[in-house]
N, C-alpha and C positions, 0 to 999 in steps of 0.2 A: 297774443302778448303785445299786441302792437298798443293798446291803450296802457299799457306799462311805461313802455315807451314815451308815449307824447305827456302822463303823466309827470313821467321822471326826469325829464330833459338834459341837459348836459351834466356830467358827472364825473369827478375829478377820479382818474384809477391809482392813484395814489394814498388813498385812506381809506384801506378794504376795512379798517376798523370803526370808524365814523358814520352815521346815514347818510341819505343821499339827501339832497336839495328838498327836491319834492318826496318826503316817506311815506312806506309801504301804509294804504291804509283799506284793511278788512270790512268786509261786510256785517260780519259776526265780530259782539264784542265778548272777551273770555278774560273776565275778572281775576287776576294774578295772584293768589295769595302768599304774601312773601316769606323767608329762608325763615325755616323752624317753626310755621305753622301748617297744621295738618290738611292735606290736602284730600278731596274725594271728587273723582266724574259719575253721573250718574247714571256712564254706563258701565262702570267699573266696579271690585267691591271695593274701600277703602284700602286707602293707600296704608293703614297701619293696625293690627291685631292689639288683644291684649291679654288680661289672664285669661286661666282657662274657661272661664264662662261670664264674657266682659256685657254688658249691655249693648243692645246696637250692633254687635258682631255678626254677624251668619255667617260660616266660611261654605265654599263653594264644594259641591261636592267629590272635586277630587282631591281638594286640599284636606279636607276629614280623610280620605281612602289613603293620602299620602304619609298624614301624621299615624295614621291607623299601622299603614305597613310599616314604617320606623317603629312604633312600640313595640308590636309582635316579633319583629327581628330582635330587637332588645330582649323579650322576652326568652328569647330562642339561646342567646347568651353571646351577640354577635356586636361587636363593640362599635366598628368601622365600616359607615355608613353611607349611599353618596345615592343624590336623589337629583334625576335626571330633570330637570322644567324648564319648559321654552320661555324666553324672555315674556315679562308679562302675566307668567302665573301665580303671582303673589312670593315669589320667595320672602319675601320679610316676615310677610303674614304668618307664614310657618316657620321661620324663626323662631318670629315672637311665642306663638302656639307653644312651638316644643321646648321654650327654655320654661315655661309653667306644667308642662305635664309629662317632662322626663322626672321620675323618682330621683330624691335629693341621694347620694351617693352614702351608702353604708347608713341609711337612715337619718343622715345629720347635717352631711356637707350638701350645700347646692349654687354655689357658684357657677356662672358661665361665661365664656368666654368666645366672642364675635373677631375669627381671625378676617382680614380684607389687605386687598394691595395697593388700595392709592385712596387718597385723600375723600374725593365726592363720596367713597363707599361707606366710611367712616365716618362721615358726620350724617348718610341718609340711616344709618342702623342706628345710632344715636338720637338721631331722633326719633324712629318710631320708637325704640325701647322705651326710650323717657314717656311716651304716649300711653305704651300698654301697659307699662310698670310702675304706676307712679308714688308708689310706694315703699319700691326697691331704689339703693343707689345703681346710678349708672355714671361710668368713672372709662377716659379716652387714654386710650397712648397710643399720641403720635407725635411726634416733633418734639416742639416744647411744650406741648400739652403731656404730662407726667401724673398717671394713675398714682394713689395709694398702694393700691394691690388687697384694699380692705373693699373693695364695693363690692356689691352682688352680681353686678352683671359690666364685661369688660370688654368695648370694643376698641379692639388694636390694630393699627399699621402694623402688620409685619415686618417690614422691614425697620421699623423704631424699634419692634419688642424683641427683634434678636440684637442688635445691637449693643456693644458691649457686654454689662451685664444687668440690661434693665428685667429682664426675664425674670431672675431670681429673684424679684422680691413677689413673686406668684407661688403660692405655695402648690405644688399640684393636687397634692392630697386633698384640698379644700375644693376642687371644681368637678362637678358633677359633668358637664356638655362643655365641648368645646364645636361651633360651629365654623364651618370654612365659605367664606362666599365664593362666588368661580370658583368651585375647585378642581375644574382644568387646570391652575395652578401647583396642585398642591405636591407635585414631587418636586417642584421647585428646593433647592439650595435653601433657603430661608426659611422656608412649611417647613422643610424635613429638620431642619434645629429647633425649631418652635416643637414642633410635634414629639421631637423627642425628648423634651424636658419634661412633657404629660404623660409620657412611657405610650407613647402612640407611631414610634418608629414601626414597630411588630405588634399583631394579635395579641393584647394579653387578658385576662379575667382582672386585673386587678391595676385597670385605668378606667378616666373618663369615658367619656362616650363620644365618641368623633362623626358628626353629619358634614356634609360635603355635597353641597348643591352648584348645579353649574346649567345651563342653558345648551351648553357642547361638552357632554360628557365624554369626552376623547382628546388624546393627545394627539400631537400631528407626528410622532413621531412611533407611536402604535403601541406602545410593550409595558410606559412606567405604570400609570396609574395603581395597578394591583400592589404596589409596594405600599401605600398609602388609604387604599381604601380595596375591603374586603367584598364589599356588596353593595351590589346597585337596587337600592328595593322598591325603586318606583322610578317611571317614566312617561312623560306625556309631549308628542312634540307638538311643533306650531298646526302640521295638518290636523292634528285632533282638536288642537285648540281653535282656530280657527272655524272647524265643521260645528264647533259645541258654541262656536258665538263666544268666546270668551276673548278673543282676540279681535283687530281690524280684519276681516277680507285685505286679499292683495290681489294687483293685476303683475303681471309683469311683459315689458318690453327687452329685447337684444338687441342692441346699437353695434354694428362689426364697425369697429375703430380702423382695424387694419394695424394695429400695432403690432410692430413684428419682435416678439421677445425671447427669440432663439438665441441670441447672446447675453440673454440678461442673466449673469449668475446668480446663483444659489445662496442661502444663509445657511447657517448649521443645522439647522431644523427642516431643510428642503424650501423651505417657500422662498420668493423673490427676494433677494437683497437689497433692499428699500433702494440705497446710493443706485446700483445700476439698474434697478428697474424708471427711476425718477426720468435718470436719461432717455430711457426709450419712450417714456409715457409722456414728459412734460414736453413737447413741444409745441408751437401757434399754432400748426395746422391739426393735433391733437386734439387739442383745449378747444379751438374753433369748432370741432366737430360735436366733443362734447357738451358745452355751450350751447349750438343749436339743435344739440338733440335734446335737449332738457327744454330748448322753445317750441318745437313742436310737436312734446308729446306731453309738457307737464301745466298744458293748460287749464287755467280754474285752482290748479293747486295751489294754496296758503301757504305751506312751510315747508321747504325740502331741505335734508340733510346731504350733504356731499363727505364722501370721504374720498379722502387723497391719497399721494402717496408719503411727500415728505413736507417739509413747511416752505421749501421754493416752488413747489409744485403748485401748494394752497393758494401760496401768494401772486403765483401767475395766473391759474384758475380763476381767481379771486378777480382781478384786473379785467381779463376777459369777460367774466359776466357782467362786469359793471360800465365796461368800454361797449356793451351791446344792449345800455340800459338798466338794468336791473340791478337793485338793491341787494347787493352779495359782500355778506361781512364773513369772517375769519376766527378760530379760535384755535391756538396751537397749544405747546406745553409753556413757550416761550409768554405766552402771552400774561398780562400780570392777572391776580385774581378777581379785583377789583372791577377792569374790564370786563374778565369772564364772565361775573355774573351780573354787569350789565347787559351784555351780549346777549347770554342766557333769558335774563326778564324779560329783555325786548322780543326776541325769537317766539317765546314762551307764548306772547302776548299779541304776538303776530301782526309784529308791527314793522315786521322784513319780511322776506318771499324765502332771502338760499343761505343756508350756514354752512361754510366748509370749513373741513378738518381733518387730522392727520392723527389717527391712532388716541385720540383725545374719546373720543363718545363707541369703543365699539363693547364698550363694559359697562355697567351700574349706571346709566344716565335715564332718566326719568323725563321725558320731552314727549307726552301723549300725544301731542297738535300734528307731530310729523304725518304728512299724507303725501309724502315723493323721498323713495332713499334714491340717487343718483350714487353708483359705483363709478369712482373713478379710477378706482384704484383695483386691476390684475392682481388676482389671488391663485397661490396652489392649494390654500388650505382651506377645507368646507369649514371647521370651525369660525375663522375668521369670519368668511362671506355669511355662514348665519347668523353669526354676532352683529353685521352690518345692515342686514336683512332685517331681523327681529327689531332693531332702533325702531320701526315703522309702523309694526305691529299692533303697540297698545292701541287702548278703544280713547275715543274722546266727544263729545258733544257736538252730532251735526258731522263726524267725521265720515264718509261713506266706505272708503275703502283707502290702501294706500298703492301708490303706484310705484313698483321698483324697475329704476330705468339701469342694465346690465351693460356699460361699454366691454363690450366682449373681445379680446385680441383673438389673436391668432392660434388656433386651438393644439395645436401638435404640439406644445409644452407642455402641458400637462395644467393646463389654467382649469380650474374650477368654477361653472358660471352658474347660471341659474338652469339651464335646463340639465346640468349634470348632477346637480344638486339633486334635483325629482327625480331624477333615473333616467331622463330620456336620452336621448341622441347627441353628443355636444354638436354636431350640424343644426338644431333643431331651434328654427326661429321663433320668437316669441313676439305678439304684439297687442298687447294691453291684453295678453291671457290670464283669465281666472287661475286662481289657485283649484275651482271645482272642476274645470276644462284639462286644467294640469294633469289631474288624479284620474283623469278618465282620457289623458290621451296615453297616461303611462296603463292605465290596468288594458285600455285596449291594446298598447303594446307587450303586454307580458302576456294576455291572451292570446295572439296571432304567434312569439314564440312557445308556451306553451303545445298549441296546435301540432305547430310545425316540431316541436321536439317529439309531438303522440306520433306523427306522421312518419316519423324519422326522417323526416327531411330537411334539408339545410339548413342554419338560423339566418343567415343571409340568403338572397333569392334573386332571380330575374323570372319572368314568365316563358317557357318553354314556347318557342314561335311556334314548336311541331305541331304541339296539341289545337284540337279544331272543334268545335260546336259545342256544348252546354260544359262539357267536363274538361276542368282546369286544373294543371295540377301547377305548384311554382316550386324552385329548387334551383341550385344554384349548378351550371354547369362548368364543369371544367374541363374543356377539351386535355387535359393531361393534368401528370402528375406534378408536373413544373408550376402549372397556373393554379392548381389548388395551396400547394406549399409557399408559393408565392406571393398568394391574397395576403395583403397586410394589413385588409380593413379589419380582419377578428384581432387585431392587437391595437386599434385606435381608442378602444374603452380603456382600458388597465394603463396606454402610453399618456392617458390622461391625468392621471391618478397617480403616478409614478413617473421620477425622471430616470430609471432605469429601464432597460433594452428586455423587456418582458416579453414573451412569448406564447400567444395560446397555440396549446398540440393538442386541446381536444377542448371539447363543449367548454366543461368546469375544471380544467388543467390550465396553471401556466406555470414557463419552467423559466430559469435566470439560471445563465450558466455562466459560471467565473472559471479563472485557471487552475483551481484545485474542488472543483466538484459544481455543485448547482443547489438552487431551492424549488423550490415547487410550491404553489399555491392551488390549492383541491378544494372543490366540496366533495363532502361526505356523501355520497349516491342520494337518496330522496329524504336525507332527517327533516323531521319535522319538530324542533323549529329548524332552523337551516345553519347549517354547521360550515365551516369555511376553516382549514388547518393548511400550516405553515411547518414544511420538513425541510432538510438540510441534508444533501447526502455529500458526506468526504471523498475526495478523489484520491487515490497515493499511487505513485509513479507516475511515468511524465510520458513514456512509450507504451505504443500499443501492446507491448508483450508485459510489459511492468503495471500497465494501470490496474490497480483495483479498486472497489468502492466499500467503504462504511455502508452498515445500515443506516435508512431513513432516521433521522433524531427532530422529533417532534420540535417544533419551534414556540408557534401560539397556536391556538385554539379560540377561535372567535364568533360572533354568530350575523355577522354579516363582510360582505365582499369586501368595501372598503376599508374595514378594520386590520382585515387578513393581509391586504397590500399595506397599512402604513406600519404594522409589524412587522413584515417580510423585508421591507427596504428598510428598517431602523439594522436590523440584523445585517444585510449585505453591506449599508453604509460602515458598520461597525468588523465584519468580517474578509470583506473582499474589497479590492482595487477596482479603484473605482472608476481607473482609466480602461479599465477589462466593461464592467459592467453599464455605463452612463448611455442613454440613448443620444449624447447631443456630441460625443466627441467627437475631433477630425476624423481619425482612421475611419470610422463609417462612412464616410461620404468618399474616401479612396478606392479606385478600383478594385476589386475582389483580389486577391494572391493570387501566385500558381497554387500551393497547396491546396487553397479550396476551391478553382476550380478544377483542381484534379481529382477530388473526391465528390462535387458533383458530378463531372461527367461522366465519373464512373460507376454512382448510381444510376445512370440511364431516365435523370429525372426529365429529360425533354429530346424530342427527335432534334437531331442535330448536333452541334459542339455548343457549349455556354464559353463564350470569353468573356476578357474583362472591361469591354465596353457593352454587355449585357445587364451588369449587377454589381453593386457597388460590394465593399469588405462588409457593411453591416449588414446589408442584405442577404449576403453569402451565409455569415455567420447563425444569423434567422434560420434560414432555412436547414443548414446542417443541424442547428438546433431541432429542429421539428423534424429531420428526416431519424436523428438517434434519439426522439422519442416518441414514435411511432407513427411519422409521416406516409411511409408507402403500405403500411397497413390500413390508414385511416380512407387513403384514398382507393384501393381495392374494396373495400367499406362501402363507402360511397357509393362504385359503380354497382355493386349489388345492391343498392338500396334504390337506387334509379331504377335499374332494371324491373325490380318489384314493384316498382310504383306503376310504368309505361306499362308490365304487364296485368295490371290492376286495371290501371285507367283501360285498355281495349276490353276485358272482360269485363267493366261496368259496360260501357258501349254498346257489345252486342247484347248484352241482357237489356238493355233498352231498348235498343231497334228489336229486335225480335217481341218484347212486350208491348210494344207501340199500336194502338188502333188508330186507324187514320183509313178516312176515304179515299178509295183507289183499288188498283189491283193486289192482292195480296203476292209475298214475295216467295217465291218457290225453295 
């Protein structure tokens, strides 16, 4: 970078919006074509569809399998539809597709309708329409831009068309499809007004047809979605797309910031509260570090996206890379629009290196050139980080791969980064790792668990010093019943994922206990596909002679891990106290009580007495937790399953040596 440098020379940090002296200039030059004409890269399919059998078109073969499953659901008689695709898979494309070859409604009506939630979405669906449809009216509301309500095809601001009473001049009767773009959105307060003037609040035979395509088909908060969309008929993520070449390749790096975001509170939704995470995030020595990790890892790179946290964040960021040289401009919401899409052009056209921003591009942005996302901004939500991630993704001319640079804080919040995202380890350093290295360091680690689940042996491990010559066995040892109950590393995945005091008691069990009962997150013994359920059991009385419990009442029903936790904590945030259940509160970090350590010591879970300079109150609670659901069973468990093994391992042994030919005396 240093010829960036001597290139760019002194540089005011005061006009992150402005270029620098000397501007960025490329090797490759990539002809801009500007706002409302159609665009195509050639390694992309076009940027825009049309009717159903347009000249020039070839849709790709998952997007025919995709339209294909939407009919046949249709055909089945299923109205409310939601079609999972990773940023880059053409959603328009299919769009455009399905608004020509869904059946016009009762043989006569064929209106449709492009719901979106901010601006760039609504003029990029307006214009592919206008592209593939050029026949049909295509007619906007949003702002002061005011539909008829007579075109044929209607892309609207949601938040315009609920708005007073502009809705009503939509007749519903007359619209065949109403499409939803993100529609991770769509239980949103506005969707669900919109949605129910087309009788699309509930299932009915006798409305529209609702598609609902989203990039992160999930809520962060786990349970709504189903109220708005009844089936998900197709899914493709970025690893498939990626493998199939439809996507850029990615490497990815982990930068440990060191941010410490154990005070940074919550928003209602679980993730970081922008105002106090910005504090923990936006400081010099921060920004300093991410600054030079973005110079010595995003060399050669053309265009990097930065997301921030808020727009002081942006605009310190912003200063720092330009106080160390480099061409780094800004776009917030703040920003006028006029600017924007100069910013945009120039960027576009790669005639700057870094574009930061704040919650502005992690939606509907179209910028193929990007070959470096820099995170700067701590997330709890995977939707979010793949929203940020995928910006990178698209294919573009000359583009080889993109590199996503991860400032990783401090993991015990529950931050979502890039190697949790894959599966692996959130320990698990990353440094310019393939997305193919990725997928083959998780399947080697689901194989070595796997194994060791056949073996029945630990899923965590150390190697056993005892064992000696070819035969190895590993498992994890617990000299007592204290240090097994006591491992806190089997709740580091879930305490990830969750800012609740979650618990595993067994392999696929975790339990959350509040003051009036507990929940439980299970998988279902070996289904295949793999099932993951969310029960609730009621507590009533308050003494050991008075308590009883409800049966189990099923909660969700999910088919992966993650889904099952952001379901299970939407529930406990909504049913239990949340000063009982939070892993971050004071009382944890207080000494243990006498009550519990009188009921430890009185399970005999360690030789000796436990006091309260042993183990903290949340500790304590942990463990009581895991001891009344079936801690000193699991661990009598265990030591028979050791014993089996050490009595395995010497009877391989001597069936060795005894089968052994070897020069020498033979043994008597």
């Amino acid at each position: 970078m240093d010829h960036i440098r001597r290139k760019l020379g002194s540089i005011p940090i005061s006009v992150g919006l402005r270029a620098l002296r000397a501007p960025w200039t490329p090797n490759v030059r990539i002809a801009f074509v500007r706002h409302g004409s159609a665009v195509a890269y050639a390694d992309e399919a076009p940027a825009a569809a049309a009717a159903p059998e347009p000249p020039g078109i070839v849709l790709r073969d998952y997007q025919e399998e995709c339209i294909q499953s939407v009919l046949d659901h249709l055909k089945q008689g299923h109205k409310r539809l939601g079609i999972s695709l990773a940023t880059g898979a053409g959603k328009t494309v299919i769009f455009t597709q399905l608004i020509g070859r869904v059946p016009p409604r009762n043989g006569k009506h064929d209106k449709a309708l492009i719901l979106v939630h901010r601006r760039e979405l609504v003029e990029q669906a307006a214009r592919h329409c206008r592209l593939a449809y050029p026949d049909r009216t295509v007619e906007i509301e949003m702002g002061n831009t005011v539909a008829t309500g007579h075109g044929d095809i209607i892309i609207a601001s949601v938040r315009s068309l609920t708005s007073k009473d502009r809705i009503e001049k939509f007749n519903p009767a007359h619209f065949k499809l109403i499409l939803v773009d993100e529609a991770h959105h769509i239980v949103a307060p506005t969707y669900r007004t919109a949605l129910a003037h087309f009788d699309l609040n509930e299932a009915s035979s006798n409305s529209p047809v609702l598609v609902g395509v989203s990039a992160t088909f999930s809520r962060f908060d786990g349970l709504k979605l189903g109220a708005a969309i009844d089936h998900i008929v197709y899914h493709k993520d970025y690893m498939d797309m990626i493998d199939e070449k439809w996507l850029s390749n990615a490497v990815f790096t982990t930068v440990r910031s060191r941010v410490d975001l154990a005070k940074v509170k919550k928003d209602k939704f679980g993730d970081f509260a922008v105002g106090s995470l910005s504090e923990a995030v936006n400081t010099d020595k921060t920004n300093d570090i991410t600054v030079r990790a973005w110079l010595a890892n995003a060399e050669g790179r053309k265009s990097t996206l930065v997301f921030c946290v808020d727009l002081a964040h942006t605009k310190e960021l912003t200063a720092k890379f330009r106080s160390l040289g480099i061409d780094a401009r800004y776009i917030t919401s703040q920003t006028p629009k006029d600017v924007r899409d100069e910013q945009l052009r120039s960027f576009r056209n790669l005639e700057y290196p870094v574009l930061l921003n704040c919650g502005l591009f992690t939606e509907g942005t179209d910028i193929p050139n990007i070959d470096c996302v820099l995170l700067a901004r701590p997330t709890r939500s995977r939707n979010l980080l793949i929203q940020m991630i995928g910006r990178g993704l698209r294919l573009f001319p000359g583009k080889k791969d993109c590199h996503i640079i991860d400032m990783v804080a401090t993991l015990e919040t529950g931050v979502i980064s890039t190697p949790t995202l894959f599966g692996l380890d959130p320990d698990e350093i990353l440094e310019k790792t393939k997305v193919k290295d990725i997928k083959e360091k998780k399947d080697d680690e689901d194989k070595n668990h796997r194994e060791q689940s056949d073996s029945k042996l630990p899923d965590s491990y150390a190697e056993d010093p005892a064992q000696s010559g070819d035969i190895k066995l590993t498992f994890t040892k617990y000299d007592t019943i204290y240090d097994l109950i006591n491992d806190m590393k089997s709740d580091r995945h879930i305490r990830c994922l969750s800012r609740y005091a979650w618990v595993r008691v067994a392999e696929h069990r975790y339990v959350l206990s509040g003051t009036a009962g507990w929940l439980t997150i299970e998988k279902e013994s070996e289904r295949q596909p793999e099932e993951w359920t969310v029960h609730h059991v009621l507590q009533y009385g308050s003494s050991q002679e008075t308590r009883k419990y409800a049966r189990p009442r099923l909660i969700a029903s999910v088919a992966d891990f993650e889904a099952a936790v952001r379901a299970a904590d939407t529930f406990a945030g909504a049913e239990f106290e949340e000063r009982y259940i939070s892993a971050h509160q004071p009382w944890r970090r207080q000494p243990a009580t006498p009550p519990q350590l009188e009921r430890l010591n009185k399970a005999k879970i360690r030789d000796g007495t436990i006091t309260a300079k042993d183990i903290t109150r949340g500790q304590a609670a942990d463990i009581i937790t895991k001891l009344r659901h079936g801690g000193k069973k699991r661990f009598a468990k265990k030591i028979k399953e050791r014993q089996v093994a050490a009595d395995k391992a010497r009877e391989f042994e001597d069936l060795k040596r005894r089968t052994e030919v070897k020069v020498g005396p033979l043994e008597n």
